[in-house]
C-alpha positions in Angstrom: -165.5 154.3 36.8 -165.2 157.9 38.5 -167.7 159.4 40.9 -169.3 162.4 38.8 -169.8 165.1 41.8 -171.0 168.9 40.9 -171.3 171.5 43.7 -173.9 174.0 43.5 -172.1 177.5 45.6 -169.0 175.7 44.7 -167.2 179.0 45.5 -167.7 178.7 49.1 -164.6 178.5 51.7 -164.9 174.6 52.7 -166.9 174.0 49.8 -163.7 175.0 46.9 -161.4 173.3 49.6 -163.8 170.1 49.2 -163.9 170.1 45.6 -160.1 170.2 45.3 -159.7 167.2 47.7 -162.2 165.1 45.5 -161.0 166.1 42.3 -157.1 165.0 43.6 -159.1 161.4 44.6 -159.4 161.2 41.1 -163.5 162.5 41.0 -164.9 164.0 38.0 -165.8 167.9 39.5 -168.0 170.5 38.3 -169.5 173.4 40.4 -171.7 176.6 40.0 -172.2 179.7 41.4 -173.2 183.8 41.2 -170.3 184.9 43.0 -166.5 183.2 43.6 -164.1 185.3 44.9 -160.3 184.8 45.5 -158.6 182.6 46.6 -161.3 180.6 45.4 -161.4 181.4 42.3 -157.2 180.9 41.7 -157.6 177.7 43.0 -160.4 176.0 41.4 -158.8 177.2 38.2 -155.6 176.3 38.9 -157.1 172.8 38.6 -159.5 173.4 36.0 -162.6 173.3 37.7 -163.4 176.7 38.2 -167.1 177.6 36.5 -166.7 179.2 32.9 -169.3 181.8 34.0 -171.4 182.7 36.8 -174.9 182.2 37.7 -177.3 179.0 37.9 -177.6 176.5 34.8 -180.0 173.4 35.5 -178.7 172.0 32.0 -175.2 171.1 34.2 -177.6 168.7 36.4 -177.5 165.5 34.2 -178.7 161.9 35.1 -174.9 160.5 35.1 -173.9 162.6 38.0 -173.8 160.5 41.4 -174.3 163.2 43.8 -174.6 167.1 43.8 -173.4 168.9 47.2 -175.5 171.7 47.8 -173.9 174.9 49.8 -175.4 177.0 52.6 -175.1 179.8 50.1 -177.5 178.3 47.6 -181.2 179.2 48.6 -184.3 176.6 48.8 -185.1 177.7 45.2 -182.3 177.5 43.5 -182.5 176.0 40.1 -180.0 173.4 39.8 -181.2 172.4 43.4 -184.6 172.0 41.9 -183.3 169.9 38.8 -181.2 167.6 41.1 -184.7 166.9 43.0 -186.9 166.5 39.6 -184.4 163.7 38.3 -184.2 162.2 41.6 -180.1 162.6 41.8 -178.7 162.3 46.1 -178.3 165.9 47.2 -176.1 166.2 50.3 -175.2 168.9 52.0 -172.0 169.2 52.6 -171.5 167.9 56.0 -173.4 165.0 55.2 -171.1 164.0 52.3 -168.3 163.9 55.0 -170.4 161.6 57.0 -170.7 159.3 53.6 -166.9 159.7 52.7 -166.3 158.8 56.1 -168.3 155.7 57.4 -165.6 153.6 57.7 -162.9 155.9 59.7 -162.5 156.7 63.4 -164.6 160.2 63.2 -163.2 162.6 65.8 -165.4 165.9 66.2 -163.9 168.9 67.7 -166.9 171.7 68.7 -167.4 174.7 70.4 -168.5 178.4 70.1 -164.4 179.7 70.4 -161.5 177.4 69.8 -162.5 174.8 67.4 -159.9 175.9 64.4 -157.3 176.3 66.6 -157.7 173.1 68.0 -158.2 171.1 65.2 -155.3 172.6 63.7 -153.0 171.5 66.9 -154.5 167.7 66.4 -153.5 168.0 62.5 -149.8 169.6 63.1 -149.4 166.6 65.2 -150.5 164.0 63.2 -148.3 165.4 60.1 -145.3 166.2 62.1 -145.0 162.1 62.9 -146.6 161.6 59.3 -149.6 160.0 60.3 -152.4 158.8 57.6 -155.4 160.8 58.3 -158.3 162.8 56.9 -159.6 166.2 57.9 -161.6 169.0 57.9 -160.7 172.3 59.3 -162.0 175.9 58.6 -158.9 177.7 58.3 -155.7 177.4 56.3 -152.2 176.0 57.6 -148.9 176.4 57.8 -148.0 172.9 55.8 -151.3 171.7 54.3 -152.6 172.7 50.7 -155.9 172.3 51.2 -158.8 172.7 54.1 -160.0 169.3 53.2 -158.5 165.5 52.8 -160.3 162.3 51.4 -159.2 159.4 50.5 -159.5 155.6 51.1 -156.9 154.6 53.1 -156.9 156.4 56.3 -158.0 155.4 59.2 -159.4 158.5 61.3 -160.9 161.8 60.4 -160.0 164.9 62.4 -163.5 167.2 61.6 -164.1 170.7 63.0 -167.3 170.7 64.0 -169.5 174.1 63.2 -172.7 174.5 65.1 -174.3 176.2 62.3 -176.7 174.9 59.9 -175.7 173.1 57.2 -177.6 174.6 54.5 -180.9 177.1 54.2 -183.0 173.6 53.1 -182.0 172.1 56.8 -181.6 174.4 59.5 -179.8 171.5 61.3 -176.6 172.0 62.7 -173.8 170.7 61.0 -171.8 169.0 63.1 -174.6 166.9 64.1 -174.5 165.0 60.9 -170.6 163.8 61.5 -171.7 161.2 64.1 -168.6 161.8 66.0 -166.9 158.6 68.2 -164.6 161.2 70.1 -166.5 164.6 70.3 -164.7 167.6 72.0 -166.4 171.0 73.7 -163.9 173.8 73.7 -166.7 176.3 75.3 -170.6 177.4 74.6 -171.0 181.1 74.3 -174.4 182.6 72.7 -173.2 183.1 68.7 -175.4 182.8 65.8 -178.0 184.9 66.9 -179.6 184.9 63.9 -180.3 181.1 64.0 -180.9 180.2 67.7 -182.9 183.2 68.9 -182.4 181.8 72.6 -179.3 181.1 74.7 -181.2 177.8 75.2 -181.2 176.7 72.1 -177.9 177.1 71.6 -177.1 175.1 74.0 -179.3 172.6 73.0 -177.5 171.7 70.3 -174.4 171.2 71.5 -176.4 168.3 74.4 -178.1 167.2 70.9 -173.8 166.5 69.7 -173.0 164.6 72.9 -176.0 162.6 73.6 -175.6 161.3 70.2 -172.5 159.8 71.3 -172.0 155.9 71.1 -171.0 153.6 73.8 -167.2 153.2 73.6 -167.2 156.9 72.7 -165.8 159.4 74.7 -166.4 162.9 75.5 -163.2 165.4 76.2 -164.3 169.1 77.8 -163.2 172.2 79.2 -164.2 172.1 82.5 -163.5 176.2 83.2 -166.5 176.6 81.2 -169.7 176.1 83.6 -172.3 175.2 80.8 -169.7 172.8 79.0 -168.9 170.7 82.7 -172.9 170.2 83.1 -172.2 168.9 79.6 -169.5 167.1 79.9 -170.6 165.7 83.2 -173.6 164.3 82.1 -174.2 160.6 82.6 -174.4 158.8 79.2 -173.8 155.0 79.4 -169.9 153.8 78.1 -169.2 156.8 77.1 -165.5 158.0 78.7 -165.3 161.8 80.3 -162.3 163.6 79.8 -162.5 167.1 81.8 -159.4 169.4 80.5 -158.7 172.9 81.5 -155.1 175.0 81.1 -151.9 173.8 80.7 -149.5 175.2 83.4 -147.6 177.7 81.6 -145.4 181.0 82.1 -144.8 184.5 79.7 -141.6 185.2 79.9 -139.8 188.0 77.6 -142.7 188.0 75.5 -142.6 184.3 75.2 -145.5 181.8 76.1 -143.4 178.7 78.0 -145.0 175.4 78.7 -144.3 173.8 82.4 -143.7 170.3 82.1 -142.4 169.0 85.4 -139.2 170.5 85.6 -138.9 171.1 81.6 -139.9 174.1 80.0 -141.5 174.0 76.2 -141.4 177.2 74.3 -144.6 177.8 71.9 -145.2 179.8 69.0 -148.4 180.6 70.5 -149.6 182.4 73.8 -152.7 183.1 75.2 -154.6 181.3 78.4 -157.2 180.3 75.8 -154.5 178.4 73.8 -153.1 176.7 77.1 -156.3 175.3 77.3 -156.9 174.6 73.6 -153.8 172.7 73.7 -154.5 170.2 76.4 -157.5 169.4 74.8 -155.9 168.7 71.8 -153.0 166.7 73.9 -155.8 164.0 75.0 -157.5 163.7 71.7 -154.0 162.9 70.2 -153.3 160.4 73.6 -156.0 158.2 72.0 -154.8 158.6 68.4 -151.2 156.8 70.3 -149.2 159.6 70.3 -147.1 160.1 73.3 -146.6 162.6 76.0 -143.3 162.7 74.8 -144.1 162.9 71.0 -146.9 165.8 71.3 -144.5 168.3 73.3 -141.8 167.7 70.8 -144.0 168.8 68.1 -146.4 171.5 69.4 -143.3 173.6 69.8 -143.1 174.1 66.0 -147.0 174.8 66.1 -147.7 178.1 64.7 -151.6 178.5 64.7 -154.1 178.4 61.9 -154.2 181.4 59.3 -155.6 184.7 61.0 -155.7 183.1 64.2 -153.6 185.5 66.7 -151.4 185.4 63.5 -148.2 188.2 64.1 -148.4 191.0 60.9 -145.1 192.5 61.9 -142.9 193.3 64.9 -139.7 195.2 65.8 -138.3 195.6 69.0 -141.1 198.4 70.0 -144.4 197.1 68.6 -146.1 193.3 67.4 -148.7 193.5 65.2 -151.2 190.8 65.3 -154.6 190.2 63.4 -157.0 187.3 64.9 -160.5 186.3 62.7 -162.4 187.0 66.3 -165.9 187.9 65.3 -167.7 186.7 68.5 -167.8 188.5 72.4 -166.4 185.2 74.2 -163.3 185.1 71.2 -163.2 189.1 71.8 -162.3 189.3 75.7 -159.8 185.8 74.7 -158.3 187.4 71.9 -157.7 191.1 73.8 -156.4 189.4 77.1 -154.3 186.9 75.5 -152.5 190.0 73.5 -152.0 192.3 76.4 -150.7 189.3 78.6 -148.1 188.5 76.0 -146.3 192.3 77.0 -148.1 193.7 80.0 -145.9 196.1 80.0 -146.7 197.7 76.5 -149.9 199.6 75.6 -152.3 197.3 73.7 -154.6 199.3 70.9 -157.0 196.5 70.0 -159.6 197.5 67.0 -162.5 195.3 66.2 -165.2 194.9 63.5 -168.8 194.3 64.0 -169.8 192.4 61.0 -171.7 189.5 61.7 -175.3 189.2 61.4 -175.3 188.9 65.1 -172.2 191.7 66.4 -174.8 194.3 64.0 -178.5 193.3 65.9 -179.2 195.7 68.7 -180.5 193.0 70.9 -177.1 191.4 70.6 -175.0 194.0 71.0 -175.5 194.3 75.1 -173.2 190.8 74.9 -170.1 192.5 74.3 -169.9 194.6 77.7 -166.3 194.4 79.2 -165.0 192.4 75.9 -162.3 194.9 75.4 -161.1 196.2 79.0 -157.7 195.1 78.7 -156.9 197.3 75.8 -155.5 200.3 77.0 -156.6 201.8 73.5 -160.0 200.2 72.2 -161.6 200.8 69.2 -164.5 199.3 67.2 -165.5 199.5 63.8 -168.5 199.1 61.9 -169.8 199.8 58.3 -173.0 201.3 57.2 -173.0 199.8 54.5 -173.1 196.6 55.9 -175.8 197.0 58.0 -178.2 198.0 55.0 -176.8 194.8 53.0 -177.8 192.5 56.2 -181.0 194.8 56.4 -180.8 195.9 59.9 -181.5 199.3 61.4 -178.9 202.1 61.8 -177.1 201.6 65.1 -175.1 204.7 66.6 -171.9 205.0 68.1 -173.8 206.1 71.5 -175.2 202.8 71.1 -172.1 201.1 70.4 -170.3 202.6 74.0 -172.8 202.0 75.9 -173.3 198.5 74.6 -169.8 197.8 75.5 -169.9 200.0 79.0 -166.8 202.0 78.0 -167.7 206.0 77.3 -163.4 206.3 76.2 -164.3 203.7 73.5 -163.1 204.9 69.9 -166.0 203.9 67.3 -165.2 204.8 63.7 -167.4 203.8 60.6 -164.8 204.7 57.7 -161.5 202.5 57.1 -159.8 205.9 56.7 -160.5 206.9 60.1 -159.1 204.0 61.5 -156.0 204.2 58.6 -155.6 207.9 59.6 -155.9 207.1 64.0 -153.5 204.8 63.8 -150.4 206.3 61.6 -151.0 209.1 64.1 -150.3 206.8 67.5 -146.4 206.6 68.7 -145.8 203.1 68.6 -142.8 203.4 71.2 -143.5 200.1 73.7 -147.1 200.1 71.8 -148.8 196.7 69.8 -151.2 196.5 68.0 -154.6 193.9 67.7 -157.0 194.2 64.5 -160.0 191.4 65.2 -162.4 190.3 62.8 -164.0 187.9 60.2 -164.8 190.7 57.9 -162.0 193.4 56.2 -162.7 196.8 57.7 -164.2 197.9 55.2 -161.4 196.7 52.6 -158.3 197.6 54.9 -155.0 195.6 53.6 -153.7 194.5 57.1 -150.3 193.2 56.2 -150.0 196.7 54.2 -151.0 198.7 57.3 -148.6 196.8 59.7 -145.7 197.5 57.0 -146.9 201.1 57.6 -147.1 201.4 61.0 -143.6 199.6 61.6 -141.6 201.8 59.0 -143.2 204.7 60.3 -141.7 204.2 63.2 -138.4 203.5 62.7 -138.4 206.8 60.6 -139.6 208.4 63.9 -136.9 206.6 66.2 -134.1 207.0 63.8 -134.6 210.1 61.8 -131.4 211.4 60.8 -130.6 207.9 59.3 -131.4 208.6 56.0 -129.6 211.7 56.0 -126.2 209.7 56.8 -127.3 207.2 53.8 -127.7 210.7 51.4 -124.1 211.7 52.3 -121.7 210.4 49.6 -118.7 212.3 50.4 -116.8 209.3 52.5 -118.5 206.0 51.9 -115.5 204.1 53.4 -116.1 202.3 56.8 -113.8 205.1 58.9 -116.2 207.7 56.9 -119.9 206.2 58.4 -118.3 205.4 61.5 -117.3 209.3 61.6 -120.8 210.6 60.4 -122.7 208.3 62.8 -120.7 209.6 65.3 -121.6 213.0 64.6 -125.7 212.2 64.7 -125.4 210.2 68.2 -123.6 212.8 69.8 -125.8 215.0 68.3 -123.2 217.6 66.5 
């Protein structure tokens, strides 16, 4: 007989993704909530299990259902929650579900405050690319997978992306602590979440909570750059294996990020000193999953990155146009480095969004000095607006420069003024970085870089459409003739 599952804030990101992968196991799927948004929405109802209408309705909790999975959108008094809990049904959050669906698998954990998706991502394109069983988790979309989230019965590992956050507003426990990892990775531990852990300390202390918790056979894989991780990492835990990792020896080369392998050269998709280390960790984590040396070099070079990870909007021969879901000071100076390393020789005009809880809080804010010194253009954007829904105090853009100790720093609070800067700039040897986990304030990114890039090839090549007007001679001799005439200027 089918599990009967119903999600209350079924609209969520991983939450949709994990309804999907239980209702293709076969499960029978229902969900609530007071806001689903695309793609979301599309997808649930692609399948048929997107909510008729919105809002809360205790009458969908009935004694037949098996679980409910409650969402860290849903509040403490939430009525369905409150139904579930006066018929006695098992309420999970959502990362302990995973933990249930996943008792019997290898559970591999990878966690950190910058990295994680990126990583996970790597471990997955791996896996697929030699069509290995496997389940997952991961908090961003890729190239090649339908969903965010895979169940099922038969495989014998799950690769989980572990999120330091809580994992609902009941439990203010973090959420990867409820995977139980065997093979736990620490990609770096930079102060995020300021909202929840009001110290650098206990921050941290989660993350020693996720490694302790390790069991003996288990193993531990770390990047040793990062001080606060090694201390970690380096930690004596009985049978548990330490596996330090730091970058992979690499070279940029015509705007091209080239592995060093011996005397081989590997050319990536991706760039960045971050990813170089990113993908050694991932390279050790897939050594004990038994894929070879051999093997992982073969199919990282096809490796992409994960949606709106340093993901490329548009590019000619003059400008790249990149957006990355940055949204943290550590991911910031990564992100902005990485970009301008790719073509030192081209101005970089990065442009970033304050829109967490924790970028917007003044106390915060002092975090993000020097984040952005390797744009030769930088610019930061904020919205008003959302700083009254979050209900926290104006901030000015005085605040903002000195905050991140640069008085040339370009802070604009309308998406038209950053619409309006940038169709202005002369793109000539110039790219382009837009960071963020919000939308600037609604901005189409894809639409601006299509923009940007046709404005300047109307720029560089201006008397091109004039040739195309003139219909007198449309034969091959006649274009040659009137091209002719506009490079030698007649």
């Amino acid at each position: 007989m089918s599990q009967k599952i119903h999600f209350i804030a079924i609209g969520g990101a991983v939450m949709h993704n994990l309804a999907l992968a239980l209702h293709k196991k076969g499960y029978i799927v229902t969900g609530s909530d007071d806001e689903i948004n695309d793609p979301s929405k599309s997808r649930l109802a692609e399948v048929g299990i997107l909510p008729a209408e919105l809002g809360w309705f205790p009458e969908k909790i009935t004694k037949d259902l098996n679980a409910v999975i409650l969402g860290m959108h849903a509040f403490a008094d939430n009525p369905e929650l409150a139904k579930a809990q006066e018929l006695g049904i098992k309420v999970y959050s959502f990362p302990e579900y995973i933990y249930e669906q996943s008792l019997n698998k290898l559970r591999v954990v990878i966690a950190g405050s910058h990295g994680k998706t990126s990583i996970t991502s790597m471990i997955l394109h791996v896996l697929k690319f030699y069509n290995r069983k496997f389940d997952y988790l991961v908090g961003a979309q890729i190239e090649g997978f339908d969903v965010m989230v895979n169940l099922d019965d038969e495989s014998p590992v799950i690769i989980i992306e572990g999120d330091e956050y809580p994992e609902s507003k009941v439990h203010l426990k973090s959420k990867f602590l409820f995977y139980h990892p065997h093979v736990c990775l620490i990609s770096g531990i930079a102060w995020d979440h300021f909202n929840i852990f009001k110290t650098f300390d206990s921050y941290v202390q989660t993350f020693e909570e996720l490694a302790d918790g390790l069991p003996k056979a288990g193993a531990i894989i770390y990047d040793e750059t990062d001080d606060i991780v090694k201390v970690i990492g380096e930690k004596d835990r009985p049978d548990v294996g330490k596996f330090p990792y730091k970058a992979h020896p690499y070279k940029v080369e015509n705007g091209k990020c080239i592995l060093q392998v011996g005397k081989t050269e590997v050319p990536l998709e991706i760039f960045g000193e971050h990813n170089m280390k990113n993908l050694n960790g991932a390279k050790i984590i897939l050594d004990r999953l038994g894929i070879t040396d051999e093997e992982f070099y073969e199919a990282i070079k096809h490796f992409k990155g994960a949606s709106k990870r340093l993901e490329k909007l548009g590019e000619n021969t003059n400008t790249l146009i990149f957006r990355d879901f940055a949204h943290a000071p550590s991911k910031l100076k990564a992100t902005t480095n990485a970009t301008k390393m790719l073509h030192n020789n081209r101005r970089l005009i990065a442009c970033y969004e304050l829109h967490t809880f924790s970028s917007l809080n003044k106390d915060f804010l002092p975090q993000y000095e020097g984040t952005m010194e390797d744009a030769d253009t930088a610019i930061v954007f904020y919205s008003p607006h959302t700083l009254e829904m979050k209900r926290l105090p104006p901030i000015s853009p005085e605040e903002i420069k000195k905050a991140f100790g640069d008085d040339n720093l370009l802070v604009f609070t309308e998406r038209e003024q950053i619409v309006d800067f940038l169709l202005e700039q002369n793109w000539f040897q110039t790219n382009l970085l837009m960071m963020s986990s919000g939308t600037f304030g609604g901005l189409v990114l894809p639409e601006l870089a299509k923009r940007i890039l046709e404005k300047e090839v109307k720029e560089e090549f201006p008397k091109v459409k004039v040739i195309s007007e003139q219909k007198e001679d449309n034969s091959w001799s006649g274009l040659l003739t009137q091209f002719k005439k506009v490079f030698n200027n007649e």
